[in-house]
N, C-alpha and C positions, 0 to 999 in steps of 0.2 A: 822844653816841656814845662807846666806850670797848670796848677789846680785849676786856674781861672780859665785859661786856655779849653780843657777838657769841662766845666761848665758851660763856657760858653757855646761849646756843642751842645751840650744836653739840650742848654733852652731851646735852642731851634727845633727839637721833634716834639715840644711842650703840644699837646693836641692830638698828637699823631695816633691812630688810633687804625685795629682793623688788621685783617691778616689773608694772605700775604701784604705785605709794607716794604716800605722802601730800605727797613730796617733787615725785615726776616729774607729779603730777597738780594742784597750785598752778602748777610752771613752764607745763606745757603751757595753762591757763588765759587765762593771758597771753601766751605767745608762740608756741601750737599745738599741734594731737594729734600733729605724729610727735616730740614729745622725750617720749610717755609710756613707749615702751620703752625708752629710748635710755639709754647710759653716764650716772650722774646727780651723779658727783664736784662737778662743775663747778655744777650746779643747786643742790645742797645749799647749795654758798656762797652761792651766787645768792641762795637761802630764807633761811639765815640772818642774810645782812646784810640784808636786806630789813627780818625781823623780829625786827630787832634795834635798829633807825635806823641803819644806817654804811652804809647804800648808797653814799652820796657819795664813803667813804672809800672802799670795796672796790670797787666798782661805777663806775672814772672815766666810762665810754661804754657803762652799763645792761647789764641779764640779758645772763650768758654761761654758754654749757654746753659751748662749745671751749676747752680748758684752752690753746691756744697763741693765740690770741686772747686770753685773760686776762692770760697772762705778758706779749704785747705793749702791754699798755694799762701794766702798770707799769713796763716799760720806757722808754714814749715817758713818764712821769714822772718821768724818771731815778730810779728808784727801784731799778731789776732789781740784784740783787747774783750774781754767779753763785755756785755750787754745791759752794766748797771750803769744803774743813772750817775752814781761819784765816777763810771770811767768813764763816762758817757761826757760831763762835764766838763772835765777835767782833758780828756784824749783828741775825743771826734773833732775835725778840723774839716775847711770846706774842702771836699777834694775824696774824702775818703769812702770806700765804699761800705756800705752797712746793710745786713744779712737780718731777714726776719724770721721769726719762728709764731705761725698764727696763734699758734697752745701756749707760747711763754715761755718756753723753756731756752734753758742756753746752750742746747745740742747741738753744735755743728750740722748731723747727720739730719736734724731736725728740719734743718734752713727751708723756708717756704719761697721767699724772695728776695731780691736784691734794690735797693736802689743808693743813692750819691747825696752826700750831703752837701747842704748849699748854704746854709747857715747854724751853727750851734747855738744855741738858745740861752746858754749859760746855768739854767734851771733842769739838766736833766735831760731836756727836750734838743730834737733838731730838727730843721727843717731839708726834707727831701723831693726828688722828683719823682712820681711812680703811677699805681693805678684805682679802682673803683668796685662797689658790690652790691648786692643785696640778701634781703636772708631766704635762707635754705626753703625755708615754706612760702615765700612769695608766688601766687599763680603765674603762670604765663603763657600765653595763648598759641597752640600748634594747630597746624591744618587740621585734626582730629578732637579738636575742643583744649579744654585748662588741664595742665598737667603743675605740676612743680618747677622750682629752680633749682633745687636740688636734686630733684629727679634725671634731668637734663643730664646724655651723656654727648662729647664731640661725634658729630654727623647728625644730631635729632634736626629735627625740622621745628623752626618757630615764624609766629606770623609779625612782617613788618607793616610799619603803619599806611604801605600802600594795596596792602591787603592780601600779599602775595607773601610765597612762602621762604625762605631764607635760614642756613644751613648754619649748627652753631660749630664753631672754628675751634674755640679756644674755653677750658673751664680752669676755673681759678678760685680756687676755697680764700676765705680771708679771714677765719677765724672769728673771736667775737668781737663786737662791734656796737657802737650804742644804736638806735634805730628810731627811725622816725615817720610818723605818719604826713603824706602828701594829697591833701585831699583837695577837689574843685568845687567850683560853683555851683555844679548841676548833681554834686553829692559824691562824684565817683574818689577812692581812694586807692592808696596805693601804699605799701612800706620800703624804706629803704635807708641803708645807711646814711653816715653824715658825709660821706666824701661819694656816694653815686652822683655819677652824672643825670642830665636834663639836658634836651634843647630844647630852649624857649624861645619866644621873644619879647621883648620889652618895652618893647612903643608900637603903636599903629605903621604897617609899614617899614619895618623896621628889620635886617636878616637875624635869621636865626643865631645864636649864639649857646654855647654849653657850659651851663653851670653846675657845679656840685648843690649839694641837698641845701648845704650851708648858707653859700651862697645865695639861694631860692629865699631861704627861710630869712636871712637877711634884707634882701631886696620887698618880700610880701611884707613884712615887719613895719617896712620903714614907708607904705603905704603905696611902693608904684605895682605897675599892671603887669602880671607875670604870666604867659599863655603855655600852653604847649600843641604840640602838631596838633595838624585834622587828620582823620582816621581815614582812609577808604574802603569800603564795602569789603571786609574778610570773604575770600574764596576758599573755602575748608573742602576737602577731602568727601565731598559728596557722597552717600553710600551707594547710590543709585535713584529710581523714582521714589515718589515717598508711600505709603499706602495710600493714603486718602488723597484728593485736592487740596492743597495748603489752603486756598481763599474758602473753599467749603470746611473744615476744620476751622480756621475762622472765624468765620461768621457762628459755628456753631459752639465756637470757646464765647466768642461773646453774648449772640443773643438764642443759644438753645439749649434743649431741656435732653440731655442724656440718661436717664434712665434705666436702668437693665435690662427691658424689654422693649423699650422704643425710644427713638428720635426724633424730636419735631424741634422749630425753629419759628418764632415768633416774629415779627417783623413789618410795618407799613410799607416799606418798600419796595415796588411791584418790580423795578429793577436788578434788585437783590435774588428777590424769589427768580426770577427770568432765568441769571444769571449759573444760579445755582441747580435751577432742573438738567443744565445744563451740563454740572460735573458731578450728578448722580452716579455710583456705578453700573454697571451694566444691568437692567432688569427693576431697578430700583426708581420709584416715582412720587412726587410729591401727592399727598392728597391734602385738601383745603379741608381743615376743621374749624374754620374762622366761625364764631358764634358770637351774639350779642350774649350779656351781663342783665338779669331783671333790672337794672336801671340802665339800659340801654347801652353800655358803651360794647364798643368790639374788641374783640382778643385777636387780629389776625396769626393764625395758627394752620402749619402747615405740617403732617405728618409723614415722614419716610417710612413711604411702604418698601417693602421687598420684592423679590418678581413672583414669589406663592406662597400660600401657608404652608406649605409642603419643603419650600427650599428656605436655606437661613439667609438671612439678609447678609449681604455683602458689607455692607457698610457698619454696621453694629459689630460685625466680627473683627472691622479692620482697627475700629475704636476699641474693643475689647482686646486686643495685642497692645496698641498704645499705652493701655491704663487709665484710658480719660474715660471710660462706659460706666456711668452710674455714680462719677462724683456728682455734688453737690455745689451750687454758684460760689459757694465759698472755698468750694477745693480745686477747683478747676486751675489746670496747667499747662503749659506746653511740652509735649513730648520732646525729650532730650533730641531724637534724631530731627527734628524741625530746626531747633536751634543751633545746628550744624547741617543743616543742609544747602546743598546751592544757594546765589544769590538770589535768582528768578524766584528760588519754592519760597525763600524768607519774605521774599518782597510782595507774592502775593498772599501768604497767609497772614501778614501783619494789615493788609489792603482789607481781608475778611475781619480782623478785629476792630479796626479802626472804623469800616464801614455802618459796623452794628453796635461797638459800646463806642467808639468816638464821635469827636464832635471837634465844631469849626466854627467861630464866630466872623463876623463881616468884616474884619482887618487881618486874617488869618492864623489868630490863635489857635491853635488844636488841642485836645486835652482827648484822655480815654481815662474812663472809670468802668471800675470794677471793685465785688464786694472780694475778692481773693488775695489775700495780698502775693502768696504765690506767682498768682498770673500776672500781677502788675511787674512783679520783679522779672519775671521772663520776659514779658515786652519791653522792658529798658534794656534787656541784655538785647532783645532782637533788635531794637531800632539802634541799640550805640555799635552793632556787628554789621548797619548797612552803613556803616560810616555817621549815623546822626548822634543824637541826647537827647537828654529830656532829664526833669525831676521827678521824685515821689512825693505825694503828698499824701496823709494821713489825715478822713475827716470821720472826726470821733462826735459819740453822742449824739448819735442821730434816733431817730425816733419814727412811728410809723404807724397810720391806722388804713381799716378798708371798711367794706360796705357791713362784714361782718364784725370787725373792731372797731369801734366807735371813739374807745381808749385809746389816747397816744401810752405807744409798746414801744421798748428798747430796740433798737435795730442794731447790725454789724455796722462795723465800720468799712467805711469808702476807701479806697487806695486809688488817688487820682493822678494820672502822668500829665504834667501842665509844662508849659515852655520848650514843645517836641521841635525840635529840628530835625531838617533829613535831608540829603541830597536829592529825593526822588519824590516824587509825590506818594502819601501812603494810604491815600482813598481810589477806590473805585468809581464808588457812587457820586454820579453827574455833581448832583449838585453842591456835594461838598469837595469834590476836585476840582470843582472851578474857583469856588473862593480859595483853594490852596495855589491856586495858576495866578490869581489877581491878587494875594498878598505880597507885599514889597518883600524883595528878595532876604534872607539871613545867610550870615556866612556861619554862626554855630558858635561865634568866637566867645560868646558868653559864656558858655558852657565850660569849655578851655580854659577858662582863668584859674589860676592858682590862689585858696583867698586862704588855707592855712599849711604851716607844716609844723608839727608839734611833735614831741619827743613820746616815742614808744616805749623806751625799755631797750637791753638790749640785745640780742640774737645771735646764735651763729651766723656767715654768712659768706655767700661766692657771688662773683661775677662771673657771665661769661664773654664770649668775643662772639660776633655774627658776622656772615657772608653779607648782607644789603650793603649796598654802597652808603646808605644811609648812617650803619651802625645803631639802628634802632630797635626793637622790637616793641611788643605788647605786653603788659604785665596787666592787674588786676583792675579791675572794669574798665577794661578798654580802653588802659591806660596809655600813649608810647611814653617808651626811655630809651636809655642811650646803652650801648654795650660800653666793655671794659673797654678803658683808654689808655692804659699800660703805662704811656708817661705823659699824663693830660696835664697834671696838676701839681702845684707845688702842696705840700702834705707837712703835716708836723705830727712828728712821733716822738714817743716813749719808751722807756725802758721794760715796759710787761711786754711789751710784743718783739723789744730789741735783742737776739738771741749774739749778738757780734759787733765787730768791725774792723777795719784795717784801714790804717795812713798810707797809702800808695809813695813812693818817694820820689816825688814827681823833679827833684834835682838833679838824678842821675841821668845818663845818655846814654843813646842807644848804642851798642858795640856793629863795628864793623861785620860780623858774623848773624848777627841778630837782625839788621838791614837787609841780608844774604836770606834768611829765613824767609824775612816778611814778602821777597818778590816771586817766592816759589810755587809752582801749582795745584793743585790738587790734585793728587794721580788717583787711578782706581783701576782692577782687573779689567784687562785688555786696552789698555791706554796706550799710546804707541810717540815714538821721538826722542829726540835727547836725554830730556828731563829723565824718562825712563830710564836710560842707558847711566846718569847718574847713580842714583838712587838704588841700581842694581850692584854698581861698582863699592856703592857704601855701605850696601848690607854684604858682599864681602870681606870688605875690610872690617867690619863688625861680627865677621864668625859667625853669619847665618846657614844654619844649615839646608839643605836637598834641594842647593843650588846648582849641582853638579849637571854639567849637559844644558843646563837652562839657557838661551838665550840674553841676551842685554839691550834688544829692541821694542819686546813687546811685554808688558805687565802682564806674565803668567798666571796661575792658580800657584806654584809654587811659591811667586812672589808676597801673594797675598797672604798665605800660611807663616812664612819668614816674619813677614810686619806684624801680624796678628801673635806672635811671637813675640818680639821684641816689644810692641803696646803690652802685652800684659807686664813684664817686668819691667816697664815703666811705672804702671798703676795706671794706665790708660782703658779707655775705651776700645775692645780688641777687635777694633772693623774691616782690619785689614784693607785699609786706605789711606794713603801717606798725605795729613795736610799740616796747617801748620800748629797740631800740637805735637805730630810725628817727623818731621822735617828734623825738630834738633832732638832728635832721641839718634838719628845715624848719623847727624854731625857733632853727635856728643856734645852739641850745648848746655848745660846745664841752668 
């Protein structure tokens, strides 16, 4: 048995991440299926001194997955050192386990986590194996739109970056933590501590790899090319149809005139108008008010009738529930259930914006303007939720006259989305879905790059674990990241978060009787065989009572009563199931 020996295990699960693991599913083997989801800090040591031989050192009273239960057992060995930096210095050796407290404090009872020292720093500090976070208010995207990370409890539902939904496993507070802003090329950001993970990549062609925040922020620093995933098209929780036509809503966020008392839609394009008499609702029909200008020019203007003066127009009541009936170009939005609805309704209501306020030059640029800045910001969330991007751009100082203003007049300002990428094509209309067919292919990776990460301040903050085989999800603008990695990363810590620790005494050897433990098996009510017929005979000979008449083949409800007996005046866990932290409680191991 030797420190180095039982590191040398650590490093090999360094990455290992995701739950169930190879980690949570050996523990549970031996001591049960519900530690396969469960927090597995505590298991991993468990794993490694196992198989490593220093069970005896690390392990005084067998598998632990309660990190305050573990501290407890090196303390009843006078071993506990608390969690200042002179004992810190002075004590922590590689080898020894060390107990964290997120709040600071040096309460045992306190303990949040566990992990292994691997090098003492000399200065206070050491360095360890463990895991990753972000903070509490970071958004994060569910089938049902942006919720919290602190909101988040085990079983919610979040979205991974192949747009599918993905179950969270595991939640893990990490106290405070300093914070940093990760933001891209095409504007989107994201917050997150200095030790959260990222998969990036780092050259053209290149596999993916997982870095910490740090990591990232070093790497963009030092001027190379830092990416992260592509997204694919979110599938949300659909509510059902929508009221209106997404492509008709649309067209009429871009090019029409809502009103109170009517709707009409402006427009040169005979394909447009075609298109949309088409997803009128029932009864409801365009009428032509196209009018020349005393200086000649045309307004083509097309007004939504209703099906009588007597009946209310269908269509004006379905925008008057939206909230969109009677803004103004400059307040104009997109209804919350659009921007969580199917992919199909997204993909054709953004076709109606782009058709009427975007535009397409002859190498296939696209851009959409609009004077709301509202709506621009809804259409980057709708184009970066079909998996694309895009930028905002802000144009100020613009100016304006007419046939009536002669005077150049202050005008609003533009909000332009310029550099759109999209997996799909996001026109309708012929002729600029063709120059989107004939521009040379993008793969979006522009957008993706990572060009700062700068220091926030610092925050409360949790990770959690996800179901995707990926281990990824989505946080704020359609960001992905990586879940918790439990022992991804070597880490250096401090004494404010050091609430312990204990020198395991990795020179002793294992006793003959201790070896007899470790091969024995998990029993539980109605377990049937030898082992049984042991185990019965040993809570005999330990004075278990309302054994009388029992059987010694088949693990009773009596039996379990006896054990859950005996576990309590252990100080155990009373589950009435014999493994091996109860094994040497009836061979009086101590």
């Amino acid at each position: 048995m030797t420190a180095e020996k039982m590191l040398a295990r650590a490093r090999e699960d360094l990455g290992l991440s995701g739950r169930p693991n190879v980690v949570t599913r050996w523990y549970a083997e031996r001591n049960g299926s519900q530690f396969l989801g469960g927090p597995w800090c505590n298991m991993a040591i468990t794993c490694w001194a196992r198989h490593s031989d220093n069970a005896t050192a690390v392990l005084p009273k067998g598998d632990r997955a309660f990190t305050v239960w573990h501290a407890r057992d090196g303390e009843g060995l006078g071993r506990w050192h608390a969690g200042t930096a002179a004992e810190i210095k002075q004590h922590a050796r590689p080898g020894a386990l060390v107990f964290f407290d997120w709040d600071g404090t040096d309460s045992i009872d306190r303990i949040d986590h566990i992990g292994i020292v691997e090098k003492n720093l000399q200065d206070g500090r050491v360095q360890t194996i463990e895991g990753n976070a972000q903070p509490y208010s970071a958004p994060v995207l569910t089938p049902t739109g942006w919720t919290t990370i602190g909101q988040l409890r085990i079983g919610d539902l979040v979205i991974d970056p192949m747009g599918q939904s993905s179950k969270v496993t595991g939640i893990h507070p990490k106290g405070m933590r300093d914070i940093y802003r990760v933001t891209t090329a095409s504007g989107q950001s994201a917050l997150a501590c200095d030790e959260h993970l990222w998969e990036v990549t780092t050259r053209d062609g290149g596999a993916p790899v997982v870095l910490t925040t740090m990591d990232v922020k070093a790497k963009v620093d030092a001027g190379r090319r830092v990416r992260l995933p592509a997204l694919a098209p979110v599938e949300f929780d659909a509510p059902g149809a929508p009221p209106a036509a997404p492509y008709l809503l649309g067209a009429l966020l871009g090019d029409g005139s809502l009103r109170a008392d009517q709707v009409k839609i402006t427009t040169v394009e005979q394909q447009i108008v075609d298109h949309l008499a088409g997803l009128l609702p029932e009864g409801c029909e365009f009428e032509n008010t196209t009018r020349k200008s005393y200086r000649g020019a045309v307004t083509a203007t097309y007004l939504v009738r209703g099906p009588s003066r007597w009946k209310a127009n269908p269509l004006l009541a379905a925008l008057r529930d939206m909230g969109v009936l009677g803004l103004r170009s400059w307040e104009k939005h997109i209804p919350e259930t659009y921007l969580t609805a199917s992919v199909p309704v997204r993909l054709e209501l953004l076709r109606g914006l782009m058709d009427t306020d975007g535009s397409i030059d002859s190498i296939g640029r696209a851009e959409f303007c609009t004077v709301s800045e509202r709506l621009a910001r809804d259409v980057q969330e709708l184009i970066r939720s079909l998996g694309g991007n895009c930028n905002v751009h802000a144009k100020r100082g613009i100016t304006w006259t007419s046939p009536a203003q002669a005077e150049e007049q202050p005008g609003r300002n533009a909000w332009i989305l310029r550099n759109i990428y999209l997996p799909e094509n996001p026109f309708r209309l012929a002729r600029k879905a063709e120059r989107w067919v004939m521009a040379k292919k993008r793969s979006g990776a522009y957008h993706r790059r990572i060009v700062s990460v700068e220091s926030a301040g610092r925050e409360g903050v949790m990770c959690i674990s996800v179901s995707a085989s990926s281990h990824l999800y989505v946080t704020q603008d359609y960001i992905p990241t990586h879940n918790t990695g439990d022992v991804c990363k070597r880490r250096v810590r401090g004494a404010s978060v050091i609430a312990g620790f204990w020198n395991p005494d990795y020179e002793q050897t294992e006793s003959w009787m201790e070896a007899i433990v470790n091969e024995l098996p998990l029993l539980k009510q109605g377990d049937q065989g030898p082992h049984v017929r042991t185990m019965h005979h040993l809570m005999l000979a330990r004075d278990v009572q309302g054994l009388d008449g029992v059987g010694d083949t088949l693990f009773a409800p009596a039996h379990s009563a006896g054990i859950r007996t005996l576990q309590t005046a252990a100080g155990l866990e009373a589950d009435g199931v014999v493994g091996p932290q109860t094994w040497p409680v009836l061979l009086a191991v101590r």
